[in-house]
PLY file of the C-alpha trace (Angstrom):
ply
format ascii 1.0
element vertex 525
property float x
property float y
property float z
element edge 524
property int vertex1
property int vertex2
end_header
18.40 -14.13 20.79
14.86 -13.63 21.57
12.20 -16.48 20.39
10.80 -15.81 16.50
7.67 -17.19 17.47
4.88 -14.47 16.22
1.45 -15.06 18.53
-1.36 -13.44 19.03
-0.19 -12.98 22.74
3.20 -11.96 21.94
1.42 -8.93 19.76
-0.94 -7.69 22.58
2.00 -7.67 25.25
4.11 -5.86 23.01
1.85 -3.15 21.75
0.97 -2.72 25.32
4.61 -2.17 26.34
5.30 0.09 23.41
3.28 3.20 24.44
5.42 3.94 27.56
8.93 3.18 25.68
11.07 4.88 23.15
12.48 3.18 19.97
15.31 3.96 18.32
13.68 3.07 14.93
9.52 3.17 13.61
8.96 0.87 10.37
6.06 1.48 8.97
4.66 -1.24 6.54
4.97 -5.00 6.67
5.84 -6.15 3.20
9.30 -7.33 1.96
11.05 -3.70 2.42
9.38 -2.98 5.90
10.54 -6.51 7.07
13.97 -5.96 5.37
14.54 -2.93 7.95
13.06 -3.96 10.82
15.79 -6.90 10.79
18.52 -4.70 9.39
18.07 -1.95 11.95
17.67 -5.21 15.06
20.79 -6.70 13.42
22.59 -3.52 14.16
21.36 -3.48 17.61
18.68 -1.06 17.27
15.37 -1.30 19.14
12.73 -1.42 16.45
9.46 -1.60 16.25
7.48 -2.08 13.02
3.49 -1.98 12.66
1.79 -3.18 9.40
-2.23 -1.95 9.18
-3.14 -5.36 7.74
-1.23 -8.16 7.77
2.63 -9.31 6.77
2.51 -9.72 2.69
-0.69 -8.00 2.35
0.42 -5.56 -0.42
2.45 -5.91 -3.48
4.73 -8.45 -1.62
2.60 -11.45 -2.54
1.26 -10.87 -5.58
4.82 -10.77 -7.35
6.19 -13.51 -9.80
7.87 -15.30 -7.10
11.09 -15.07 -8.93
14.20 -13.80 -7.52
15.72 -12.90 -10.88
19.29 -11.75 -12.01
17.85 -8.40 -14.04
18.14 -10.11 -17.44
15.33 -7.92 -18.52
17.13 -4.51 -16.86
20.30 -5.45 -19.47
17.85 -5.51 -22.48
16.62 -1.81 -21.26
20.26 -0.66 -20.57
19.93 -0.42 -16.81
23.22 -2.45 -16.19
23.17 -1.18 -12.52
20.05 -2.66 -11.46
20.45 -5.99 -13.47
24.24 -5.92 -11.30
22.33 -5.53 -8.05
19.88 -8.06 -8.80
22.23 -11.00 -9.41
24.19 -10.40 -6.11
21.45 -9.93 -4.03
20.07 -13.41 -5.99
23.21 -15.11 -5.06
23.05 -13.70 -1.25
19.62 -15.28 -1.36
20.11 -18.68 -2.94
23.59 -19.41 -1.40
23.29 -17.36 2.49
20.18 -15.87 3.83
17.37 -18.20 1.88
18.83 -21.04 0.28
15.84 -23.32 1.23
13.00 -21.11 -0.34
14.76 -20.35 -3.40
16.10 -22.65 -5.89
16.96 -22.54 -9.13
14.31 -22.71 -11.94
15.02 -23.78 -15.45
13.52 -21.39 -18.42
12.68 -22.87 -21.72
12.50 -20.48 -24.52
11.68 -22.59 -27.55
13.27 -21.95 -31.00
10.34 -22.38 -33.09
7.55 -20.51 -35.31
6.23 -17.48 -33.03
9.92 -17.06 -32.18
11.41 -14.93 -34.85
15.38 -15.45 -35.73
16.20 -11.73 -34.25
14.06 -12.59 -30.86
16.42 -16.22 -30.54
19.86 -14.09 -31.22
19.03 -11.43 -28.91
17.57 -13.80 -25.90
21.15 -15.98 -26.30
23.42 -12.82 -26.15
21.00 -11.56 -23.12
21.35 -15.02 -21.42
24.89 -14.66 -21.98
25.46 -10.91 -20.46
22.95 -12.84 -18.00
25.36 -15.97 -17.16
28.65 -13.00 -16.63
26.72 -11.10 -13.67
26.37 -14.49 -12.61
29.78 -15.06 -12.62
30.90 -11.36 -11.29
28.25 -12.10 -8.34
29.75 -15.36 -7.54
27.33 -17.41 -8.10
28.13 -21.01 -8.80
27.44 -23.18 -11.90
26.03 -25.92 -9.68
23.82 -23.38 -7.87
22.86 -21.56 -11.04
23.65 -23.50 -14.24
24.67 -21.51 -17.39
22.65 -21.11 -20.15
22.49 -23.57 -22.96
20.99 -24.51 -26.53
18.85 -27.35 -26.28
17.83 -29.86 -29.03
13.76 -30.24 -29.03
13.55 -33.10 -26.59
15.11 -31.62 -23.82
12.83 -28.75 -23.68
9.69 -30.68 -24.44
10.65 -32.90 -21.14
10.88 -29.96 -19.21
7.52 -27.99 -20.65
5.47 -31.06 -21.94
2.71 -28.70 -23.10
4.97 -26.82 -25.73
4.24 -27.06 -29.57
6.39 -30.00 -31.09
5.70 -29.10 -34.53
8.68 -27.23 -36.11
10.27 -27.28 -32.90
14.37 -27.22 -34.14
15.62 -26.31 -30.47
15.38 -23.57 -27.47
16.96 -21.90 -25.31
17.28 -23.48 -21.51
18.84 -20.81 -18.95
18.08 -21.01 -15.35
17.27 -18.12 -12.63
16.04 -17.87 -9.01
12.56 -18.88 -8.15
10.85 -18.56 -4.40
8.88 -20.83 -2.96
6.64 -18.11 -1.78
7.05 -14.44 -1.97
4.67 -13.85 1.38
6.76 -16.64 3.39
9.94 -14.95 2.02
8.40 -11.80 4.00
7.30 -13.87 6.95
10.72 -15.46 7.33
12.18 -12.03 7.87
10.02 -10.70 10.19
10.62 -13.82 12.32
13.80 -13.36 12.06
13.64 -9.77 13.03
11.53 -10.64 15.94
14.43 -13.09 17.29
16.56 -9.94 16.70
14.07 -8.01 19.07
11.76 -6.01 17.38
8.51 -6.01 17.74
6.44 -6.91 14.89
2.80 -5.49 14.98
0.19 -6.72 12.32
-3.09 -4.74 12.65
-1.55 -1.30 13.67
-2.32 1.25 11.42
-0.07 4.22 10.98
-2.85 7.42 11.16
-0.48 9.81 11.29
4.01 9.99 10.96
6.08 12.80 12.51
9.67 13.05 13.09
9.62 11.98 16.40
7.47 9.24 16.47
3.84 8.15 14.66
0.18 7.92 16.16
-1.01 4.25 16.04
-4.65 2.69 16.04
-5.53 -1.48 17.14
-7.59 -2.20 14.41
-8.20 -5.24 16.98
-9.42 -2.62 19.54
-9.53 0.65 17.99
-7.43 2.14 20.91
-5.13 5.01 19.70
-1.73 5.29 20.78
1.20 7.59 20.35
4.64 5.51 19.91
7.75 7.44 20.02
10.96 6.79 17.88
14.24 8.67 17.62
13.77 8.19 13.24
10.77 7.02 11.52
11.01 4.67 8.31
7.63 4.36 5.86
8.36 1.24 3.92
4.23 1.27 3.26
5.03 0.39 -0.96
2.02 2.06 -3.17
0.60 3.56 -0.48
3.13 5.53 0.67
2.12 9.02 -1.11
-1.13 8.33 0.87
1.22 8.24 4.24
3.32 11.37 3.32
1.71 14.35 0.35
5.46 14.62 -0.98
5.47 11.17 -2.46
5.38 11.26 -6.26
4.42 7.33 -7.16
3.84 5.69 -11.03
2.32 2.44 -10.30
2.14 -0.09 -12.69
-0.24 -3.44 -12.34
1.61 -6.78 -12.74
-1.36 -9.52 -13.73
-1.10 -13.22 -13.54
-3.85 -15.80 -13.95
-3.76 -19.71 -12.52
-3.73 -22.57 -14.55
-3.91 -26.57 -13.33
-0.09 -27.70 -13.44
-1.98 -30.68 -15.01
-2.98 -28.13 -17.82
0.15 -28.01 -19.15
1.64 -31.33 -18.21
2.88 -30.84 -15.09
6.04 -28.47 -16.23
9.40 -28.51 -14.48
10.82 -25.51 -16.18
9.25 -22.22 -17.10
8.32 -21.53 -20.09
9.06 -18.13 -21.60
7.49 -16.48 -24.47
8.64 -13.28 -26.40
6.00 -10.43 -26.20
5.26 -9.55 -29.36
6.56 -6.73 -30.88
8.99 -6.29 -27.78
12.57 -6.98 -27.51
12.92 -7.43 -23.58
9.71 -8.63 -22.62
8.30 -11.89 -22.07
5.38 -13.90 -20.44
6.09 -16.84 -18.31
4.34 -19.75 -17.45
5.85 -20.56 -14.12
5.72 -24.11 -11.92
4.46 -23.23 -8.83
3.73 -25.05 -5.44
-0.10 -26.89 -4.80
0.26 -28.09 -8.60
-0.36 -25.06 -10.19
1.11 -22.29 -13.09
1.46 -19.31 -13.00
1.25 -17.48 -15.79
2.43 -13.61 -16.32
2.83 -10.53 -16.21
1.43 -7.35 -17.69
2.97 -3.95 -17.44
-0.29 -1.54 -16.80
-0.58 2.01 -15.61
-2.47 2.35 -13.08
-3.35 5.66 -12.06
-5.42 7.19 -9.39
-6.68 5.44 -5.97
-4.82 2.67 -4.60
-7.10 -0.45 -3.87
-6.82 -2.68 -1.08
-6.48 -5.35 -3.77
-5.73 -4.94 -7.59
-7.86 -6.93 -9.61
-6.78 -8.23 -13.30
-8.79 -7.26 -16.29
-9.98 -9.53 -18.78
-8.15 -7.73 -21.37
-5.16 -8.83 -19.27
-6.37 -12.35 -18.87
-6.90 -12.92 -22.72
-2.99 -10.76 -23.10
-1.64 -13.17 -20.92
-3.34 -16.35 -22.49
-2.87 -15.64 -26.12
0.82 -14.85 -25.26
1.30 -18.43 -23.99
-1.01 -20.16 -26.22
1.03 -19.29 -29.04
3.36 -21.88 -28.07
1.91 -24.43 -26.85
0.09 -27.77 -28.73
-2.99 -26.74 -27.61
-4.33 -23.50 -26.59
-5.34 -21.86 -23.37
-9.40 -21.46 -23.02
-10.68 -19.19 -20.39
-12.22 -22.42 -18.63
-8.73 -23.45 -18.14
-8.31 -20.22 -15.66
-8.97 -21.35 -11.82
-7.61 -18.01 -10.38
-6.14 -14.15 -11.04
-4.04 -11.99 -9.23
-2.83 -8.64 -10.04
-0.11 -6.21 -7.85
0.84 -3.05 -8.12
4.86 -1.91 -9.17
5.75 1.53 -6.63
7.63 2.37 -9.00
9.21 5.92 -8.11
8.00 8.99 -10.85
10.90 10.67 -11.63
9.26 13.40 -14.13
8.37 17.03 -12.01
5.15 18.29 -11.68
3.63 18.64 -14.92
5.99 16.87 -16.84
4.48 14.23 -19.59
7.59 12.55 -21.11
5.52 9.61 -22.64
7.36 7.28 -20.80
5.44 3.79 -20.52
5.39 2.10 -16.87
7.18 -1.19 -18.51
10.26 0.86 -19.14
10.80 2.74 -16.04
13.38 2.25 -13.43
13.37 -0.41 -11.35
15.69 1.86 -9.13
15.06 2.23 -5.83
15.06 5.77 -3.95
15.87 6.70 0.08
15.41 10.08 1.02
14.29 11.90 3.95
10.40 13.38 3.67
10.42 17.32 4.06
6.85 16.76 4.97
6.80 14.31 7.78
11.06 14.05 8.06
10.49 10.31 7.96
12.95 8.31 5.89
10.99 6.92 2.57
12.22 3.95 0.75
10.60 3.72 -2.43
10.79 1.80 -5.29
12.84 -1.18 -5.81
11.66 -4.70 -6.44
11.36 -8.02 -3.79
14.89 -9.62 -5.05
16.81 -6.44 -3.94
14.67 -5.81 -0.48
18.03 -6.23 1.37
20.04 -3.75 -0.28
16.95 -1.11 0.16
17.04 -2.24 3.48
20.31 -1.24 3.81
20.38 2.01 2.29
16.97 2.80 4.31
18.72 1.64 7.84
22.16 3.37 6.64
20.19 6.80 5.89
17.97 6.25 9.19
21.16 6.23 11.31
23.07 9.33 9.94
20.01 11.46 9.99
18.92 10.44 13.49
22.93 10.22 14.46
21.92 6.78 16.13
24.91 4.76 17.33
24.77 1.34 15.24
26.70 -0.90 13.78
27.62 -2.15 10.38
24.79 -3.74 8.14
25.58 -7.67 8.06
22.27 -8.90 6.63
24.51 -10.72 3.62
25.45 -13.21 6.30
22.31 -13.76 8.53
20.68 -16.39 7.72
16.45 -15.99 7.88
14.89 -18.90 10.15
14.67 -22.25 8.45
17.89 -21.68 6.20
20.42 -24.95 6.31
22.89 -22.45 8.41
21.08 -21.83 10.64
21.67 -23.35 13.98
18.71 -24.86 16.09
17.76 -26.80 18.79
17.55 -30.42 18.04
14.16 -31.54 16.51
12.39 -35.47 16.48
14.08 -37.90 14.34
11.91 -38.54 11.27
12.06 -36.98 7.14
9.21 -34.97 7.06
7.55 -34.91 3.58
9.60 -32.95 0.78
6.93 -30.03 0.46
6.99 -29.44 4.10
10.95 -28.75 4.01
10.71 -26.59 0.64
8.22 -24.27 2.47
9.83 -24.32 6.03
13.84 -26.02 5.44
14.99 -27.11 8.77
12.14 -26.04 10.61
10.16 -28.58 8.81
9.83 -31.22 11.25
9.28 -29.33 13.71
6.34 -27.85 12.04
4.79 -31.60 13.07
6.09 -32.06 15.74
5.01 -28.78 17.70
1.45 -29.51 16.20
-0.86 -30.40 19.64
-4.84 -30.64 17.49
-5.36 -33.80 16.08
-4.28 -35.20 13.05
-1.42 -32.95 12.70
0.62 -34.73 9.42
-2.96 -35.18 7.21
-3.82 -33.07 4.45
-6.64 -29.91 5.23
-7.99 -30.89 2.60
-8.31 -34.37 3.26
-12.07 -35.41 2.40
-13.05 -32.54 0.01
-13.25 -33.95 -3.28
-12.40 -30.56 -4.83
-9.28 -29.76 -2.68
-7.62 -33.15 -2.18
-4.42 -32.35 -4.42
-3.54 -29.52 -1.53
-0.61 -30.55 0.13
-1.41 -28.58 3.37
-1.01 -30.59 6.37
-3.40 -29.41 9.47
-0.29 -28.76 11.34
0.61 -26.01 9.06
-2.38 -24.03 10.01
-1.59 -24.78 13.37
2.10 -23.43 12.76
0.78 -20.40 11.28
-1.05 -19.29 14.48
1.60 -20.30 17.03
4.63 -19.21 15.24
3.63 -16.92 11.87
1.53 -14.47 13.53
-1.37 -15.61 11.74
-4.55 -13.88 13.29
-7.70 -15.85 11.57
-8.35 -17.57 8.74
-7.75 -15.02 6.07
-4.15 -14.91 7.26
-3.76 -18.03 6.27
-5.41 -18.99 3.17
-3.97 -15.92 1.26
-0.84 -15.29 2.65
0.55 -18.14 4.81
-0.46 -20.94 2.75
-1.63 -19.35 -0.64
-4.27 -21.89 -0.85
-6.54 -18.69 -1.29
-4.68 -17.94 -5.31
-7.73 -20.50 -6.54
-10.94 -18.97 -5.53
-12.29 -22.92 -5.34
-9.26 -24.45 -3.08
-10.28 -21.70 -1.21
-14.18 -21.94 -0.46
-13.28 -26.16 0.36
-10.87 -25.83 2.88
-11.85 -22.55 4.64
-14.53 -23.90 7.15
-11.69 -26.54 8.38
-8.94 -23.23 8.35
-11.20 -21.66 10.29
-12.37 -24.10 12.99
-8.57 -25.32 13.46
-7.21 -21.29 13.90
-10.24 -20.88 16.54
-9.04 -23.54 18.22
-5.44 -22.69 18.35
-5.84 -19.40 19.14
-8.04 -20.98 22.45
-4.96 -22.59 23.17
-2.41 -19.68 23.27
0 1
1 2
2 3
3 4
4 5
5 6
6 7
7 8
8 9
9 10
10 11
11 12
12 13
13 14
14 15
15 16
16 17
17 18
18 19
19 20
20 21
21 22
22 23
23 24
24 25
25 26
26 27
27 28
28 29
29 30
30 31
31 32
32 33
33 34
34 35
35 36
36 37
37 38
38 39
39 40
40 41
41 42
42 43
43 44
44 45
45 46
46 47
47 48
48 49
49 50
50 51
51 52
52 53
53 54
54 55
55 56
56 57
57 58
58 59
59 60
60 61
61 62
62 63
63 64
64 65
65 66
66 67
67 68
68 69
69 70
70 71
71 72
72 73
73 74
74 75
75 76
76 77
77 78
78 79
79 80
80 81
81 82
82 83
83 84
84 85
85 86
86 87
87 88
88 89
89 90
90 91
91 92
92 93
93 94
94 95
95 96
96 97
97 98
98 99
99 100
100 101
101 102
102 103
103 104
104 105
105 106
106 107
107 108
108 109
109 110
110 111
111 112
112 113
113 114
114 115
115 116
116 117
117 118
118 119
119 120
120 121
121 122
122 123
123 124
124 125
125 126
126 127
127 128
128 129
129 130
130 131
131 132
132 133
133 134
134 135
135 136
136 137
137 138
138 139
139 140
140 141
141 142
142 143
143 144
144 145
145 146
146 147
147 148
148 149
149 150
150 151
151 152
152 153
153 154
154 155
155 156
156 157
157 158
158 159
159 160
160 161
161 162
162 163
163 164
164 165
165 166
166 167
167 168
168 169
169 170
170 171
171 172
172 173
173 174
174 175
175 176
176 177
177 178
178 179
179 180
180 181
181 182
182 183
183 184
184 185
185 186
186 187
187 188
188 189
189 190
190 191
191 192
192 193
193 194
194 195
195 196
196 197
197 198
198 199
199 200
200 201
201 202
202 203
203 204
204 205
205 206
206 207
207 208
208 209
209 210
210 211
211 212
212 213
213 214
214 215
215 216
216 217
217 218
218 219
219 220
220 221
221 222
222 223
223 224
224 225
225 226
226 227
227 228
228 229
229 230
230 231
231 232
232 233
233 234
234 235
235 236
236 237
237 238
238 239
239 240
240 241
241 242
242 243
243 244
244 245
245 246
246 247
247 248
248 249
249 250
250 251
251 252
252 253
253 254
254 255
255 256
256 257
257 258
258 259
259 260
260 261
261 262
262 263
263 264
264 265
265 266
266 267
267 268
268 269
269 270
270 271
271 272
272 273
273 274
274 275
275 276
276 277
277 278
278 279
279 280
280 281
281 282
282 283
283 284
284 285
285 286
286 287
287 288
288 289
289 290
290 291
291 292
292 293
293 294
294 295
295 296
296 297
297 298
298 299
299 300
300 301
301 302
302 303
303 304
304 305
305 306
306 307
307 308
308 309
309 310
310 311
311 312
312 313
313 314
314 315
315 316
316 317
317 318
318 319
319 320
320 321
321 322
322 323
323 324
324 325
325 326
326 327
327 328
328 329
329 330
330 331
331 332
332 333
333 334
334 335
335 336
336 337
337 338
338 339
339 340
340 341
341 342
342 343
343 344
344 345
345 346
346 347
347 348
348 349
349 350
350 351
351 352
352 353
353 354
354 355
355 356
356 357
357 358
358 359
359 360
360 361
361 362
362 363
363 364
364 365
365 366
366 367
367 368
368 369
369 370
370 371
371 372
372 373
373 374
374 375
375 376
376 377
377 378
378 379
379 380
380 381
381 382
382 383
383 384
384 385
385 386
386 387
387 388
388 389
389 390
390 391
391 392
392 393
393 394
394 395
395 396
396 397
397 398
398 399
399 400
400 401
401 402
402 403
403 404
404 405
405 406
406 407
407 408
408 409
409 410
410 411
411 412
412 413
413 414
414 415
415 416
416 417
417 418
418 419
419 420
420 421
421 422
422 423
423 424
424 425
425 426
426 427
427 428
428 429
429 430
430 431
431 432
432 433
433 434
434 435
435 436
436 437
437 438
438 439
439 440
440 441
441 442
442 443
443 444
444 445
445 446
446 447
447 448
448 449
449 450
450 451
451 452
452 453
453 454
454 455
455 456
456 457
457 458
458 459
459 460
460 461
461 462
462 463
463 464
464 465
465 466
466 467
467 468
468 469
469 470
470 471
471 472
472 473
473 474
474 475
475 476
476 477
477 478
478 479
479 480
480 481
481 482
482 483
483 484
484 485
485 486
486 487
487 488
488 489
489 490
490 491
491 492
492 493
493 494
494 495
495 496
496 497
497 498
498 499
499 500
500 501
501 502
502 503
503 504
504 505
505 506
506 507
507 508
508 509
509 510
510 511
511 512
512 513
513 514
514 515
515 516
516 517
517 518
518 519
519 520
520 521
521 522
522 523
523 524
């Protein structure tokens, strides 16, 4: 085992040392598929190498729900194959590889006006298909309780905000929320980096063969030519703009920020039917830093892929007058403190020309490996975050036959990511570090503090701005990012290591401190 620190010094050496060497395996992309292979193909014993052109999460990856969901809405649509997959790769997730970044999340679907009698029936035979792939993917009542009807009271403690009147019951079933989607990422390429590969943020992909890819330091803008016995592009939306034969329908996913206050400071979700729909809903989900999130849309969204989606307001007011219809008192615009929108890569399985009239919302979630005949790399496409590993699989399994690489079997399912109970580590200070310190980092929590050498390592970043003081965000966090999460400057932090950047506001307090206390770490290294 190699260390899974990620520095800024570890990067340089390694990029250095990669133009003269050989690896058995190229990942290109650094979102939750990317770092799914690169620690597949390390776990196998493969040297690997994967470069990202931005940074780890940057792309759809952290912009998702942060739900790792059993497929309850891939029953509704008859794709009983993908709902399967989902609730065993949940139950890998929550009981193996990443039991301390997901836990389980009650949802509240009231029984009330705005909720008709055929939406209740269909939700409680849907939460009970749900609760028997629970079962068939082992997943334990006290892990994942079954679903239940509630009387009015119980749901009303868990979602405070929701409308009392005419309230005769709900729903309560539970799923699989994360933490953090981008930590979920970060977590595996640390772990791939302890496996030995070499993860490279800032390396942009210009050009993918066969054999190998040429490579440009956006740090430096020195070109390099890295050679690989089988290439993987794991690049998400972007990959038809990495190889011509890619055929991509992406579809934009909005949410929009609310004060957890807002809405009494929920501890369940709450869901609400979409009208005129019998398998979608909007969610107002609990979230870390005492916010909700609420979504999401279903958009197309056709031509150019941007750096970053942006939501609409016709999304916004979707989203809020979805919610509001449930609630005592109704979402105002004023109540928004932040939007984010990702794109779906969801793979277009209609030929050239074809129109079948198909909306984005009801194709596969189905993911899709197959060697290019353009570049011969190995595209993974498709898919969603909760079943990265399996893609990951099939990706690494394809990447081996085609390249006839000598590897062994895929044991991901049992490798736990760093920070999971399991997993064992040296022994760390004595001391119970604070509770949202060990549900972002589990055992590596304290020593998160106690590796901190700046000042003031256990008090809050925002400590002092009277905008920002609900952040829980301790100064040694930002510290930890640099050192150990491969964080590069402050950006790296605030949107994708910390997700302090999701409120626009939390944002512009705390970024001069983020950025004086990354300077001076990276000094240090």
């Amino acid at each position: 085992m190699q260390s899974t620190a990620l520095t800024a010094v570890r990067r340089a050496d390694e990029l250095d040392r990669l133009s003269s060497e050989t690896v058995d395996l190229l990942v290109v992309g650094g979102g939750v598929t990317g770092t799914g292979v690169a620690l597949d193909a390390a776990a196998r014993g493969l040297s690997v190498a994967l470069v990202e052109a931005r940074d780890l999460a940057w792309g759809t990856s952290r912009w998702s729900s942060k739900l790792a969901h059993g497929g309850l809405r891939y029953l509704a649509t008859g794709d009983v194959g993908v709902a399967r997959e989902s609730a065993r790769e949940r139950h890998v997730l929550m009981t193996r590889t990443a039991p301390h970044l997901v836990r389980a999340l009650p949802q509240v679907l009231p029984l009330a006006p705005g909720v008709g009698r055929r939406q209740g029936l269909t939700a409680g035979i849907g939460f009970g298909l749900g609760d028997l792939l629970r079962r068939d993917a082992g997943t334990s009542s006290r892990v994942l309780p079954g679903p239940r009807l509630a009387r009015p009271g119980a749901a009303a403690r868990l979602v405070p905000a929701v409308a009392r009147t005419r309230l005769h019951g709900a729903w309560i079933a539970h799923d699989g929320q994360l933490v953090d989607d981008a930590r979920l990422v970060v977590a595996l390429a640390r772990t791939a980096a302890g496996r030995g590969a070499r993860i490279l943020t800032r390396v942009r992909a210009t050009e993918l063969r066969a054999d190998g890819a040429t490579l440009e330091d956006a740090l430096t803008g020195t070109t390099l030519t890295v050679r690989a016995r089988v290439v993987v592009n794991a690049t998400g939306v972007w990959a038809g703009t990495v190889d011509p034969s890619v055929r991509l329908r992406p579809s934009r996913g909005t949410h929009v920020v609310v004060p957890a206050a807002r809405l009494g400071h929920p501890a369940g979700a709450l869901m609400v039917p979409v009208p005129g729909s019998g398998s979608r809903y909007v969610f107002a989900l609990p979230t870390q830093l005492g916010r909700v999130v609420i979504g999401l849309t279903d958009e197309e969204a056709p031509g150019p892929v941007p750096d970053v989606p942006v939501a609409t307001q016709a999304e916004v007011d979707f989203l809020l007058a979805t919610v509001s219809a449930l609630l005592d008192r109704p979402l105002v615009p004023d109540d928004v403190v932040g939007t984010f929108a990702g794109l779906r890569p969801l793979v277009d399985a209609a030929g050239p020309g074809d129109d079948t009239g198909q909306v984005t919302s009801d194709v596969s979630r189905k993911h899709l490996v197959e060697v290019s005949p353009a570049t011969g790399a190995v595209n993974v496409l498709g898919g969603k975050l909760t079943t990265y590993r399996a893609m990951a699989e099939d990706a690494v399994d394809l990447a081996v036959r085609h390249a006839g690489l000598t590897a062994g079997p895929c044991w991901t399912a049992d490798l736990p990511l760093v920070g999971a109970p399991s997993l064992v580590r040296p022994t760390t200070p004595a001391g119970t570090p604070p509770t949202s310190l060990v549900a972002r980092y589990g055992t590596e929590a304290p020593e998160v503090l106690a590796a901190a050498a700046l000042p003031g390592a256990a008090s809050a970043v925002g400590q002092g701005a009277t905008t920002a003081g609900h952040l829980d965000i301790t100064r040694a966090e930002i510290e930890w990012a640099v050192t150990h999460e491969g964080a590069l400057d402050a950006d790296d932090v605030l949107d994708r290591r910390t997700r302090v950047g999701l409120v626009p506001a939390d944002r512009a307090a705390v970024h001069d401190v983020v950025a004086e206390l990354v300077a001076d770490t990276l000094e240090r290294l």
